[in-house]
Kinemage of the C-alpha trace (Angstrom):
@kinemage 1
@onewidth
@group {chain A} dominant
@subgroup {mainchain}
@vectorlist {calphas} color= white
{ca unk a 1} P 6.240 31.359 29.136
{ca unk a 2} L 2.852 32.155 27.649
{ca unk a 3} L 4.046 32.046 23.944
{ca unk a 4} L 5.907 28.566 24.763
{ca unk a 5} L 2.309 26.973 25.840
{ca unk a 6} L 0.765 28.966 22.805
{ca unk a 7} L 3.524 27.427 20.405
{ca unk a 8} L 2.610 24.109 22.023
{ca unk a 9} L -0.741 24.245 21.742
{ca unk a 10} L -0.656 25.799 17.775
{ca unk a 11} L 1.993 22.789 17.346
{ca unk a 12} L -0.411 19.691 18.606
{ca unk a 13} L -3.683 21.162 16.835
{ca unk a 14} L -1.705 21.213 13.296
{ca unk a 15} L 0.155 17.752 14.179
{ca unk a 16} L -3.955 16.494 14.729
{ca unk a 17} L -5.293 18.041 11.428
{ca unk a 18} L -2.232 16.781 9.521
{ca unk a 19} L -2.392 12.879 10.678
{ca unk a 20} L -4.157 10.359 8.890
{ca unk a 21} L -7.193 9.898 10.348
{ca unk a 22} L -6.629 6.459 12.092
{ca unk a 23} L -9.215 5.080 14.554
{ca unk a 24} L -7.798 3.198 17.326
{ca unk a 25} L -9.411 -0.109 16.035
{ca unk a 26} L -7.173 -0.451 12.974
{ca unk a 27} L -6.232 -3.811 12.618
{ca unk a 28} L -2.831 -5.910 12.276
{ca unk a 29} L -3.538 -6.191 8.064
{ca unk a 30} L -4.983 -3.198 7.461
{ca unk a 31} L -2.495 -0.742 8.887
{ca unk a 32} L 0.598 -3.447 7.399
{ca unk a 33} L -1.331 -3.184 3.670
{ca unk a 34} L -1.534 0.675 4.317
{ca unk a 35} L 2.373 0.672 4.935
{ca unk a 36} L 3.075 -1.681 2.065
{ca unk a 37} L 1.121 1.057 -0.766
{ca unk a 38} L 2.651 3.753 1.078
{ca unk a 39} L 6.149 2.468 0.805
{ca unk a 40} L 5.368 1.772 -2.993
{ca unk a 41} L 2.632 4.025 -4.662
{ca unk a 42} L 3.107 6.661 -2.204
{ca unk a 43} L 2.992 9.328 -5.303
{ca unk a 44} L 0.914 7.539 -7.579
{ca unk a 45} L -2.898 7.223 -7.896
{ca unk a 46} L -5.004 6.310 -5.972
{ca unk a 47} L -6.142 3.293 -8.866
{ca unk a 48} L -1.959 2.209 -8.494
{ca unk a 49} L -2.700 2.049 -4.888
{ca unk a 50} L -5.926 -0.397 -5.303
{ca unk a 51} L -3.526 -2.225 -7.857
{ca unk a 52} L -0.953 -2.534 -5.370
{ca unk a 53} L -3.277 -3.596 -2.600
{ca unk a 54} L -4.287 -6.171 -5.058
{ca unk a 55} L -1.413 -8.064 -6.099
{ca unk a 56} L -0.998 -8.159 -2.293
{ca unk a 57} L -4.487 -9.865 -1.847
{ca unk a 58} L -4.082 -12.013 -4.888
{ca unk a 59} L -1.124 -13.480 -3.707
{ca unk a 60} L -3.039 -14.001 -0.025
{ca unk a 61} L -5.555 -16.032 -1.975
{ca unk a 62} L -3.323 -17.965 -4.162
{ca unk a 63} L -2.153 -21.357 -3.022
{ca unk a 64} L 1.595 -20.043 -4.150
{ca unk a 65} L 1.643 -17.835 -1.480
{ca unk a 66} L 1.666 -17.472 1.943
{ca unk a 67} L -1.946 -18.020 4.320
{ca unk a 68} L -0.972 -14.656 6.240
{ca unk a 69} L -1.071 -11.053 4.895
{ca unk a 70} L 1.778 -10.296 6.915
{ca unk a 71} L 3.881 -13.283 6.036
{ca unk a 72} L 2.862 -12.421 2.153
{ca unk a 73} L 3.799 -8.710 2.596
{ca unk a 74} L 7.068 -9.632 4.656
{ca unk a 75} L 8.036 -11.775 2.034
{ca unk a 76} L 11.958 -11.172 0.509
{ca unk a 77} L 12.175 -8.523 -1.359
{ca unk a 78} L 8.346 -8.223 -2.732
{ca unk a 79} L 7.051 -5.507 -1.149
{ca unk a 80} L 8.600 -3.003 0.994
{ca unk a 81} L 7.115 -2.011 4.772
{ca unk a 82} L 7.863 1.429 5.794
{ca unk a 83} L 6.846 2.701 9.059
{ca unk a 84} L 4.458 5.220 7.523
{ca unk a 85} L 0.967 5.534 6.016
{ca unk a 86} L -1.114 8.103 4.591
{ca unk a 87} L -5.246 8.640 4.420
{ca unk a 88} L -5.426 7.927 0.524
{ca unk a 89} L -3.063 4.376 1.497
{ca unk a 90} L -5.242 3.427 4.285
{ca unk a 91} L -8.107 4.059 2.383
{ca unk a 92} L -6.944 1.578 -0.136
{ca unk a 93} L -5.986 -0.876 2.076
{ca unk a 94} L -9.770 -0.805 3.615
{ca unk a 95} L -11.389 -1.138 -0.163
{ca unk a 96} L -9.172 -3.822 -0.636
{ca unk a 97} L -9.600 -5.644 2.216
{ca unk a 98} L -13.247 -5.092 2.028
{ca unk a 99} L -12.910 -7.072 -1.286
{ca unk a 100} L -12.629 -4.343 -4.203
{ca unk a 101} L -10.396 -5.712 -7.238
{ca unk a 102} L -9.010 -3.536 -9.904
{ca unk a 103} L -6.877 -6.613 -11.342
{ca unk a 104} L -7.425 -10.145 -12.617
{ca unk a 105} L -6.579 -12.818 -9.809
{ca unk a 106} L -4.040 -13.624 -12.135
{ca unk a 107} L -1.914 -10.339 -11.368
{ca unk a 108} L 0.649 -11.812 -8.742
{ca unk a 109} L 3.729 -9.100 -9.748
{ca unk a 110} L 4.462 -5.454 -10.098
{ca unk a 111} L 7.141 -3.571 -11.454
{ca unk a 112} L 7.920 -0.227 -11.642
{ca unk a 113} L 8.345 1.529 -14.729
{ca unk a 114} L 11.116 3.242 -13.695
{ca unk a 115} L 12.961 -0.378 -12.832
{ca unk a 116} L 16.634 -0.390 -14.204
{ca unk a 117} L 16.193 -3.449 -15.960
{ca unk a 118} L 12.349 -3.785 -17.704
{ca unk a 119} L 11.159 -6.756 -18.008
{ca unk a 120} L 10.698 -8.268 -21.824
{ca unk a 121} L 7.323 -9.734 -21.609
{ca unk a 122} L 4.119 -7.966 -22.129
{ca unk a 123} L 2.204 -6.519 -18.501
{ca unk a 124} L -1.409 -7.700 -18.012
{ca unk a 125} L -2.299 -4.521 -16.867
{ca unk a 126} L -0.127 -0.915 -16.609
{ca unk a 127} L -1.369 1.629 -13.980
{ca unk a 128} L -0.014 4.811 -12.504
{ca unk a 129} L 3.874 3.743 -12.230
{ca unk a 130} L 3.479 -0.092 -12.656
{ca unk a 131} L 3.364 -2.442 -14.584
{ca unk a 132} L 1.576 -6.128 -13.455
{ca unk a 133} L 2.075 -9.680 -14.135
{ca unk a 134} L 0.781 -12.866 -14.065
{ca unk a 135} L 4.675 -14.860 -12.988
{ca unk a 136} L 7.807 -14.013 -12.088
């Protein structure tokens, strides 16, 4: 019985040192925008993840897009929304929120590199795994 409460206990210390560090004051956008870089750049640099974050903002502040990070990040097929997030993603999503830009407000798309079928026109910008555009 005494090695099942020690496995316990070992088992809930490592699962506390291992999570992100989350406060419980995370907001709606913030942990969403975590998700969204996550799902995307999860393996990629921390400057893709910035990038990422802000195509997401750029479309939040451009009258093409939706008035709602959510509704922009829950758009069709734009930007995927797992259920998981990591410290370096949520990190991110706070510098981004908090108004740090490593892209043009003109940078509305992203592509992988890896996509099946590149695109033909030249990127505005290429970091980590992505390349970014200014349309569709």
């Amino acid at each position: 019985m005494r090695k099942w409460i020690a496995m316990l206990a070992l088992a809930a210390l490592l699962a506390a040192l291992l999570a992100p560090h989350v406060s419980y004051t995370e907001d709606r956008d913030t942990v969403l925008l975590a998700r969204a870089i996550y799902a995307l750049a999860r393996d990629d640099s921390y400057d893709a993840k910035l990038a990422i974050g802000t195509v997401a903002m750029n479309r939040l502040e451009s009258v093409w897009f939706a008035d709602d990070l959510g509704d922009v990040l829950n758009e069709q097929h734009q930007f995927p929304l797992g259920r998981r997030y990591d410290e370096a993603s949520l990190k991110a999503a706070h510098a981004v929120l908090s108004g740090q830009r490593t892209l043009g407000a003109d940078a509305l798309y992203y592509q992988s590199l890896a996509a099946s079928q590149p695109r033909g026109d030249v990127p505005l910008a290429t970091v980590g795994g992505f390349a970014f555009y200014d349309r569709a």
